[in-house]
N, CA, C and O atoms as CSV, one atom per row, in Angstrom:
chain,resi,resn,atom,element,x,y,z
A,1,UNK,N,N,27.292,-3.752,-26.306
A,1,UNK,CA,C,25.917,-3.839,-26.770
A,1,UNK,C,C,25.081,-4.697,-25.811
A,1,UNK,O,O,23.878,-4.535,-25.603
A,2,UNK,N,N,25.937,-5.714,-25.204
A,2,UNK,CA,C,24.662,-6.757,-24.204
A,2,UNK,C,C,24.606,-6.285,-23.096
A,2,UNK,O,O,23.668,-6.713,-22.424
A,3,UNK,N,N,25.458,-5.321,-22.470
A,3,UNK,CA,C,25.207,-4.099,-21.410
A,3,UNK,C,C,24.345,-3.342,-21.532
A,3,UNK,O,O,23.552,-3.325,-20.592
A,4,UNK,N,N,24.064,-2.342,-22.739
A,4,UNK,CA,C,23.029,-2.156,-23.170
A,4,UNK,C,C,21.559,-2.802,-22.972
A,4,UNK,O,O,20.824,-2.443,-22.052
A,5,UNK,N,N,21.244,-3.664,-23.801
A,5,UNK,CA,C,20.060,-4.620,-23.705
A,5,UNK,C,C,20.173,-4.885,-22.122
A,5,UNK,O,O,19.286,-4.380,-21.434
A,6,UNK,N,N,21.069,-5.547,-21.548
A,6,UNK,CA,C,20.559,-6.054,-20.070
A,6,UNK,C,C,19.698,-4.786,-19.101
A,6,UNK,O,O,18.793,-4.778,-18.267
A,7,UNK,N,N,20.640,-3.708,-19.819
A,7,UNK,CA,C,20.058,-2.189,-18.681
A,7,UNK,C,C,18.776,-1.935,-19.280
A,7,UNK,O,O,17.756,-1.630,-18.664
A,8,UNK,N,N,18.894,-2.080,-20.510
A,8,UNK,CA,C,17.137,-1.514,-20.960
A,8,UNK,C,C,16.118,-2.522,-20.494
A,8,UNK,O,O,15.155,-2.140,-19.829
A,9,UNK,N,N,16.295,-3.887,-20.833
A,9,UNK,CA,C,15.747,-4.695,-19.970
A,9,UNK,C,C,15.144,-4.793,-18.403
A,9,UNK,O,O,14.030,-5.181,-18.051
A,10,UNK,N,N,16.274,-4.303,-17.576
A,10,UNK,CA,C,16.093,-4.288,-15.790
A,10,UNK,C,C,14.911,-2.630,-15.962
A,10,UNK,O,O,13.856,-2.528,-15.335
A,11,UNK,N,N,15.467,-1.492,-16.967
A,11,UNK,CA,C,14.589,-0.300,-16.556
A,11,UNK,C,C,13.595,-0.816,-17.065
A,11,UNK,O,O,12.687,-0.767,-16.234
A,12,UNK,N,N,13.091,-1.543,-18.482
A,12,UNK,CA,C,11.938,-1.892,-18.486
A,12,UNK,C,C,10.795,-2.608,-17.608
A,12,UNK,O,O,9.566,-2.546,-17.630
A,13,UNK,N,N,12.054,-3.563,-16.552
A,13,UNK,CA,C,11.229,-4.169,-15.139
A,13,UNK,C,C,10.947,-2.915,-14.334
A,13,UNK,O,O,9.796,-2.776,-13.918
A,14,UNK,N,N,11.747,-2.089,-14.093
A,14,UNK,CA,C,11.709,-1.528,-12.833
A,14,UNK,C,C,10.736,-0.424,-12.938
A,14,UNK,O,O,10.264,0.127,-11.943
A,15,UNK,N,N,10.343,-0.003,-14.550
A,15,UNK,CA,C,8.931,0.900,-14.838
A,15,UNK,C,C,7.848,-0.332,-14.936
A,15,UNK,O,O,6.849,0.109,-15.505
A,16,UNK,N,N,7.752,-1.131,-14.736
A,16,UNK,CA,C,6.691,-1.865,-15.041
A,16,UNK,C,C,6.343,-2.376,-13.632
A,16,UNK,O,O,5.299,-3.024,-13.561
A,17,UNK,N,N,7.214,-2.148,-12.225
A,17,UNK,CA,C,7.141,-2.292,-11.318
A,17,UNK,C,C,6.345,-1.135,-10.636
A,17,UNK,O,O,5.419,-1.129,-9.824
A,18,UNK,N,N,7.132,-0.051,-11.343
A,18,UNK,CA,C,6.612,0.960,-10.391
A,18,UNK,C,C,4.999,1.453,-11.023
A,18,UNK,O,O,3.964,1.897,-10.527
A,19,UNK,N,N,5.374,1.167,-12.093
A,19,UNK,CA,C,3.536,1.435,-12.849
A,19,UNK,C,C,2.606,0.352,-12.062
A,19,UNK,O,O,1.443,0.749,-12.125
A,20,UNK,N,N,2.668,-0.434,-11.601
A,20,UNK,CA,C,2.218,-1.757,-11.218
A,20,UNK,C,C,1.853,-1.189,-9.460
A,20,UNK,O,O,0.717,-1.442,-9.059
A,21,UNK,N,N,2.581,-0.632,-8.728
A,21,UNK,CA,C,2.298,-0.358,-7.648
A,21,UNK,C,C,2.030,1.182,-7.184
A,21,UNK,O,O,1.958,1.589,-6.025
A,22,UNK,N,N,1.882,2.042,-8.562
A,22,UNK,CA,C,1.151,3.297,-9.031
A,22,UNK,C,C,-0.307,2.866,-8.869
A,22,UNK,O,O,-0.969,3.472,-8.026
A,23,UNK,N,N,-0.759,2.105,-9.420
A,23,UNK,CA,C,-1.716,1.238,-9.948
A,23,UNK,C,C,-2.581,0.861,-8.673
A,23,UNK,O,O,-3.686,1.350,-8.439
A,24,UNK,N,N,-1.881,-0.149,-7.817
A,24,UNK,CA,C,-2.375,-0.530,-6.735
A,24,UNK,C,C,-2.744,0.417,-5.903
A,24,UNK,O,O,-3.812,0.513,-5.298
A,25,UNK,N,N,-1.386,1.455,-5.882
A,25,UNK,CA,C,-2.415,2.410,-4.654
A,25,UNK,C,C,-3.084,3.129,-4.979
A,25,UNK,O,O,-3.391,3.968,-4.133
A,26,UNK,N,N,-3.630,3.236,-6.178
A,26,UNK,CA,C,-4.891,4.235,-6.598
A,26,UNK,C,C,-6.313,3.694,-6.660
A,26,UNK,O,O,-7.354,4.333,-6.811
A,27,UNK,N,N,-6.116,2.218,-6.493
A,27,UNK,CA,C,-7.122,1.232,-6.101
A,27,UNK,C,C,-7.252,1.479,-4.734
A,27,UNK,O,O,-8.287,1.964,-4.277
A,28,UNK,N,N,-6.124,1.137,-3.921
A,28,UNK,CA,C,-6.004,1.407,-2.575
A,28,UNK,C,C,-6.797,2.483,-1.847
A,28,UNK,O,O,-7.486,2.564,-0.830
A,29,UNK,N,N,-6.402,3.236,-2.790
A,29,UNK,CA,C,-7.104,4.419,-1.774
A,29,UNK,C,C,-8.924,5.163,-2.747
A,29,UNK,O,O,-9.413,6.289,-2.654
A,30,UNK,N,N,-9.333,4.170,-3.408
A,30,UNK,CA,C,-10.402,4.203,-3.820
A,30,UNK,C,C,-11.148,3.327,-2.935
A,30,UNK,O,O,-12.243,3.750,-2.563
A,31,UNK,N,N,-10.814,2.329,-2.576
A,31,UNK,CA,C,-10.936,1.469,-1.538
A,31,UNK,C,C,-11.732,2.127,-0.323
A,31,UNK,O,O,-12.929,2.125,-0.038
A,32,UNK,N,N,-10.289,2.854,0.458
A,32,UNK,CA,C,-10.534,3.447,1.485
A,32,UNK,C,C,-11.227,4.605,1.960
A,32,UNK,O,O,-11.576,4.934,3.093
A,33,UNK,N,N,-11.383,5.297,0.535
A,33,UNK,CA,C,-12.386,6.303,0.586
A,33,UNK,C,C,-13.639,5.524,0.694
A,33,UNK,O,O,-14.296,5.668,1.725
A,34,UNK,N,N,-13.987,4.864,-0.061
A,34,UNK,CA,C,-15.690,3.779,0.187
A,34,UNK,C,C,-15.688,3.262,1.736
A,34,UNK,O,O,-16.795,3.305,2.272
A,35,UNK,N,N,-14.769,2.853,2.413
A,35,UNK,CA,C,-14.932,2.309,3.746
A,35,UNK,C,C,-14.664,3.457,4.417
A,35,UNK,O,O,-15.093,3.511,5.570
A,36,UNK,N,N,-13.964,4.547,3.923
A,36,UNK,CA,C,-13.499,5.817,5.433
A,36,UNK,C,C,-15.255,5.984,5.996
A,36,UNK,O,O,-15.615,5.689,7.136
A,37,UNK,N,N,-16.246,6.557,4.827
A,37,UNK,CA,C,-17.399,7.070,5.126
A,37,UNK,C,C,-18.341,6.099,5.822
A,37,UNK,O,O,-19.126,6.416,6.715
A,38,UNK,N,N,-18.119,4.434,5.129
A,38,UNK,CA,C,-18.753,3.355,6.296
A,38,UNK,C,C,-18.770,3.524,7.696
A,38,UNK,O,O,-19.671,3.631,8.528
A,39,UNK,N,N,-17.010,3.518,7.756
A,39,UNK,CA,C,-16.822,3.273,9.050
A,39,UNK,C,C,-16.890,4.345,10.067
A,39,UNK,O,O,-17.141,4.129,11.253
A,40,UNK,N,N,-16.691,5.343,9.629
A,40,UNK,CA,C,-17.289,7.455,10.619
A,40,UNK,C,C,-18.827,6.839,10.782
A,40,UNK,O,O,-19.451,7.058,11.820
A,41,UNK,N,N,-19.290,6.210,9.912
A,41,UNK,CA,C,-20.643,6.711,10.197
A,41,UNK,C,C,-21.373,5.606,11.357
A,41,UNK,O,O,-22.298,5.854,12.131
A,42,UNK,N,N,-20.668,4.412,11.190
A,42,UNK,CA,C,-20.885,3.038,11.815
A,42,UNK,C,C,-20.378,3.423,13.575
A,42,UNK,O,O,-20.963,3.112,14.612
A,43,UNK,N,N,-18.901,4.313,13.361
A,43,UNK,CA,C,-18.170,4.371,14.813
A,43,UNK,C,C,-19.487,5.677,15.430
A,43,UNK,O,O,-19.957,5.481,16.551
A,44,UNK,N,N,-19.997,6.980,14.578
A,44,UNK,CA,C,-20.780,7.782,15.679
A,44,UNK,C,C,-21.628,7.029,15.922
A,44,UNK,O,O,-21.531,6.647,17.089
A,45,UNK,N,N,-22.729,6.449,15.219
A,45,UNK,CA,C,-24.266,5.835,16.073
A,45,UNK,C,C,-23.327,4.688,17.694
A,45,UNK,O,O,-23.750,4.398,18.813
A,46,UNK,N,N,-22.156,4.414,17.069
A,46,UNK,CA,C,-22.455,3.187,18.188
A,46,UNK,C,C,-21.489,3.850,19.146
A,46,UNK,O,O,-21.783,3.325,20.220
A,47,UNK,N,N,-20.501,4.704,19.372
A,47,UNK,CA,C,-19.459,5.681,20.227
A,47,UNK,C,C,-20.637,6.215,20.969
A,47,UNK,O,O,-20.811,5.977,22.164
A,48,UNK,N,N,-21.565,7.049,20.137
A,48,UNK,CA,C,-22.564,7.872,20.799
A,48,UNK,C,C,-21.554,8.992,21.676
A,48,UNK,O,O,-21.820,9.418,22.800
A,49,UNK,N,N,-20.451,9.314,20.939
A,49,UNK,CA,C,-19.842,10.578,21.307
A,49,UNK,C,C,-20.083,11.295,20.456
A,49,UNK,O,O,-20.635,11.020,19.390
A,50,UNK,N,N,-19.737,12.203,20.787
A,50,UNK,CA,C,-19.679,13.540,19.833
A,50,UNK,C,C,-18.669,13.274,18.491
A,50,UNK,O,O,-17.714,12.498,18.449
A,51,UNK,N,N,-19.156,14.127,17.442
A,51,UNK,CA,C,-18.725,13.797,15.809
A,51,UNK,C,C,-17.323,13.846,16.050
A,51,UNK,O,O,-16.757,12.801,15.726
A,52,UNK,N,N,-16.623,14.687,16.493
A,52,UNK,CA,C,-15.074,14.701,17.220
A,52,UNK,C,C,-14.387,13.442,17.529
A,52,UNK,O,O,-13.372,12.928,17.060
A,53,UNK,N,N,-14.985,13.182,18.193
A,53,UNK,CA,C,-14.398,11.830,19.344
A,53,UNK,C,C,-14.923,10.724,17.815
A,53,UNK,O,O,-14.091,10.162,17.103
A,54,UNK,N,N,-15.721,10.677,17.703
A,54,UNK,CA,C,-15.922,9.244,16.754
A,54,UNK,C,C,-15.172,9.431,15.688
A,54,UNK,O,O,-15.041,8.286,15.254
A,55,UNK,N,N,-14.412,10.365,14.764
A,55,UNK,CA,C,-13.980,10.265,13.658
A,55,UNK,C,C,-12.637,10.327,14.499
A,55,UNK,O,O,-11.787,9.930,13.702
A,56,UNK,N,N,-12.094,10.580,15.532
A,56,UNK,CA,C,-11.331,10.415,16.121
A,56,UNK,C,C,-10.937,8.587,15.860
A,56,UNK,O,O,-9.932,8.215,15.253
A,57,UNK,N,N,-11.632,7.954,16.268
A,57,UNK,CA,C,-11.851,6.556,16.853
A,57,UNK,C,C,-11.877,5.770,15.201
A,57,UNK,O,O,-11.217,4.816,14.790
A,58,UNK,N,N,-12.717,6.450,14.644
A,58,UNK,CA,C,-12.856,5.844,13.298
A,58,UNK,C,C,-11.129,5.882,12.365
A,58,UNK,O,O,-10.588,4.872,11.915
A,59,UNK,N,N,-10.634,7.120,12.286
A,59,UNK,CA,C,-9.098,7.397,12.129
A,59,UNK,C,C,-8.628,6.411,12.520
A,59,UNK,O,O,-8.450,5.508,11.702
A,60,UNK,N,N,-8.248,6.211,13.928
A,60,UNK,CA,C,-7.280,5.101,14.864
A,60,UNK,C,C,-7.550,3.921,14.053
A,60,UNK,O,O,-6.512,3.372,13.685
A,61,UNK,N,N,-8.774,3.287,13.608
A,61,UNK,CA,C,-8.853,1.934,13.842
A,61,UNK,C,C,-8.696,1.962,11.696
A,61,UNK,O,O,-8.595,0.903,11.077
A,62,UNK,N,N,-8.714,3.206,11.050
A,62,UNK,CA,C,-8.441,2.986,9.880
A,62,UNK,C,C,-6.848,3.113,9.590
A,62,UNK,O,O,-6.277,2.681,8.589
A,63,UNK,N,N,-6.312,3.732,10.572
A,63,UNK,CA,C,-4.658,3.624,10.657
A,63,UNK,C,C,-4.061,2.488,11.258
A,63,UNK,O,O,-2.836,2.365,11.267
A,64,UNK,N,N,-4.959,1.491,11.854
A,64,UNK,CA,C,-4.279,0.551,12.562
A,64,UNK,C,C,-4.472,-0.642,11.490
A,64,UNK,O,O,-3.535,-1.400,11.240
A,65,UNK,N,N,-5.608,-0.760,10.932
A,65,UNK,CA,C,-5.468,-1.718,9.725
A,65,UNK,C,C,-4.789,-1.217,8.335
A,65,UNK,O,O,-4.648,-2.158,7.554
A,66,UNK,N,N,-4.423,-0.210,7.930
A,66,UNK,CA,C,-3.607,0.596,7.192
A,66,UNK,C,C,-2.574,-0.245,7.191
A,66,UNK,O,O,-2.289,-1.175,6.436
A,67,UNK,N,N,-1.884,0.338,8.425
A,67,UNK,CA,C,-0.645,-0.174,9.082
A,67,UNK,C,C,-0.009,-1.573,8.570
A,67,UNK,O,O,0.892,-1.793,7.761
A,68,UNK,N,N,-1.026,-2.654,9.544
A,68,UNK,CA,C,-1.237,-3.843,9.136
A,68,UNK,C,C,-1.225,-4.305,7.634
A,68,UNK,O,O,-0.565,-5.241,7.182
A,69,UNK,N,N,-1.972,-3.576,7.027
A,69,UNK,CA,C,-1.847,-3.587,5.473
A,69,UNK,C,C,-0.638,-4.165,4.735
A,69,UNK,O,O,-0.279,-5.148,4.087
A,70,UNK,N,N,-0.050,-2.520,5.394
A,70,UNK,CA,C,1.367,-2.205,4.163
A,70,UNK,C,C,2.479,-2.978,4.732
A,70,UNK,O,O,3.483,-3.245,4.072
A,71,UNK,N,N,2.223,-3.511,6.536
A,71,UNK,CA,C,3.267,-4.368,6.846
A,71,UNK,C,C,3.514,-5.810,5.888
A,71,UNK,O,O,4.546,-6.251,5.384
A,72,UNK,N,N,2.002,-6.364,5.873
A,72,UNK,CA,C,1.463,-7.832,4.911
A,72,UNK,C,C,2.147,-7.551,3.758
A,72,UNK,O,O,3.175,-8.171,3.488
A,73,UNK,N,N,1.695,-6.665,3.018
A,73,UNK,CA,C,2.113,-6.584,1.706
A,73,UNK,C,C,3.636,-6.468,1.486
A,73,UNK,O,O,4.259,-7.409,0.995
A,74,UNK,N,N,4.207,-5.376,1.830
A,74,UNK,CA,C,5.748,-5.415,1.894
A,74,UNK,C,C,6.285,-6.852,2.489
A,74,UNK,O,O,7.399,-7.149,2.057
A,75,UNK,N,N,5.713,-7.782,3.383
A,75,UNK,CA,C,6.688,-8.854,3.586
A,75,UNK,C,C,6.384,-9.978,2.590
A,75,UNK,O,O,6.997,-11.025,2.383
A,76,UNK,N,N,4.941,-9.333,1.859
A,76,UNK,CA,C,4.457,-10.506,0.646
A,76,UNK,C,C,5.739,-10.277,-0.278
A,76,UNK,O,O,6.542,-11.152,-0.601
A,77,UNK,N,N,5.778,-8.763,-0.687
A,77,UNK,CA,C,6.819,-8.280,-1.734
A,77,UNK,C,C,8.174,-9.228,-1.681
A,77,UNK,O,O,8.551,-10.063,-2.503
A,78,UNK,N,N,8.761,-8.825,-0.465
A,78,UNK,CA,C,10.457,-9.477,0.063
A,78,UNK,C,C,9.949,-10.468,0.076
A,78,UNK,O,O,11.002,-10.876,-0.413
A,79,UNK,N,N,9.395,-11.265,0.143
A,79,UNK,CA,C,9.740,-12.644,0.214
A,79,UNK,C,C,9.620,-13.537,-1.451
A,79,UNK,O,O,10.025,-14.694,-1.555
A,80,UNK,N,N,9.166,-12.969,-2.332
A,80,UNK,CA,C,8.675,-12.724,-3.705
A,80,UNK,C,C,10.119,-12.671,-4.833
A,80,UNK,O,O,10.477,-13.242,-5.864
A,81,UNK,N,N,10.684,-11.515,-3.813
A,81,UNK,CA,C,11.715,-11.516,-4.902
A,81,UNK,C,C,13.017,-11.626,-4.585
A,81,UNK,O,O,13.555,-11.143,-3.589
A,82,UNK,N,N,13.629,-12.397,-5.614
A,82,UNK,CA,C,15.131,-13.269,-5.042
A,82,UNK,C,C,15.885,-12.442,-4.522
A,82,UNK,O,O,15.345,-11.347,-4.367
A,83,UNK,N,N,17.202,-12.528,-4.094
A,83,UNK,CA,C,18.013,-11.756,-3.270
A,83,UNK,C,C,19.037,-12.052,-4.603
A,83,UNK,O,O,19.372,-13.104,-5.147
A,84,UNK,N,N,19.444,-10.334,-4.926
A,84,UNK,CA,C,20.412,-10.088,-5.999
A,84,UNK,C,C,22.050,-10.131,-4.904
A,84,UNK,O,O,22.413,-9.629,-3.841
A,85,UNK,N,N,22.652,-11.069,-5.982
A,85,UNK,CA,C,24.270,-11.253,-5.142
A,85,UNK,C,C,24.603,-9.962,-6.419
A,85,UNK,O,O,24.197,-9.823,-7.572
A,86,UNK,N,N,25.497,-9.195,-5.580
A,86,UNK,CA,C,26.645,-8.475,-6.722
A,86,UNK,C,C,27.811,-9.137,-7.368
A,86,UNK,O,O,28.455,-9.985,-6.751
A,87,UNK,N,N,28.052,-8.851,-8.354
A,87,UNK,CA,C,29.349,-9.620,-9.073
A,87,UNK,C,C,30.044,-8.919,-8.902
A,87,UNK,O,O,29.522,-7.811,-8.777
A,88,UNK,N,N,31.405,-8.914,-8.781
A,88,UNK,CA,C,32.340,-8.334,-8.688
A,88,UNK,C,C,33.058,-7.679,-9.850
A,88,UNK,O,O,33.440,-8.478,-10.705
A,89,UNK,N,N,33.268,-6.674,-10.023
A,89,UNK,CA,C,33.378,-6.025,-10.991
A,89,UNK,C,C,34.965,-5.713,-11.468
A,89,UNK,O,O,35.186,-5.039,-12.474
């Protein structure tokens, strides 16, 4: 029975985890839709290339802080949560 409870317990963390970072990236990328259209429109006037080349440029520099992003966050995550030893069974 306390096998039980402990497992319903950890799945109750581990849906409340994943609802939790369901969550975030739907913020996330509400986010990035409001800045994608900032920043296309900020990179053509000042590129003064063609619509091509600037959403080109605008892409790069929204994938490079992307990037940066999910690196921050994932090492926020690991460092957050303890390191599980296995017991020996």
């Amino acid at each position: 029975m306390k096998q039980v409870i402990e497992s319903a317990k950890k799945f109750n963390s581990e849906l409340k985890k994943s609802i939790n970072t369901a969550i975030v990236g739907a913020f996330g990328l509400i986010i990035a839709l409001a800045w994608k259209d900032v920043i296309t429109e900020y990179m053509d006037k000042i590129a003064g290339f063609s619509p091509v080349q600037g959403k080109v440029i605008s892409a790069l520099i929204i994938t490079i802080i992307s990037v940066l992003g999910i690196m921050i966050v994932t090492k926020l995550v690991q460092e957050k949560e303890p390191e599980k030893k296995e017991e020996p069974k």
